[in-house]
N, C-alpha and C positions, 0 to 999 in steps of 0.2 A: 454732754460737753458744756450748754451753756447752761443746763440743769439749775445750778447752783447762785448765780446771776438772775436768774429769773424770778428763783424763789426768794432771794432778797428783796428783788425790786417789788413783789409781790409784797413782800412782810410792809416794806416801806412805804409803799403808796396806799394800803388798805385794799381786800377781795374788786370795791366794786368799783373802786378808781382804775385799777391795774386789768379788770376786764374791760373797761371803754377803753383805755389806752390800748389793749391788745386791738381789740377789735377795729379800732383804725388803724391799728396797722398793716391787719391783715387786709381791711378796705383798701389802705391805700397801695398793696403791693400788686391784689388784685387789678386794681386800674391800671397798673403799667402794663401787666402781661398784657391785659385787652388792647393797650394802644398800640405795645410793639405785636401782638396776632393783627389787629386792623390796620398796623401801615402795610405787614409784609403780603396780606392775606392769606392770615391762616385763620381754616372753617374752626368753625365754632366749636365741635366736638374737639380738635387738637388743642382747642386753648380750654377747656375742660382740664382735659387731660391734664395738661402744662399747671393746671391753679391744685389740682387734686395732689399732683408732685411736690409742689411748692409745698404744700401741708402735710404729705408723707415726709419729706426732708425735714420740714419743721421739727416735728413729731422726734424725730429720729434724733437731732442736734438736741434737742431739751428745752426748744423755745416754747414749746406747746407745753411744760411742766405744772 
């Protein structure tokens, strides 16, 4: 789906700019799960879980392209 968007932004920022861009992304969405599993308390393997999803969905939508 966003297949196509990504692989532009990709062409347009260059391979290793559009990997550190990625990769803060994925840091920084990772941070949120962690804050909202530690305000609710949830154990540490469900927020695994919860970040491993996040990246199967990615995957799936075309963000990971």
């Amino acid at each position: 789906m966003f297949a196509p968007i990504v692989v532009l932004v990709r062409t347009c920022l260059g391979q290793a700019k559009f990997n550190q861009l990625r990769g803060k992304g994925i840091a920084l969405h990772s941070q949120v799960i962690t804050a909202v599993c530690n305000r609710f308390g949830i154990e540490r393997t469900t927020r695994q879980n919860l970040i491993r999803t996040a990246r199967d969905n990615g995957k799936k939508l075309g963000f990971l392209a």
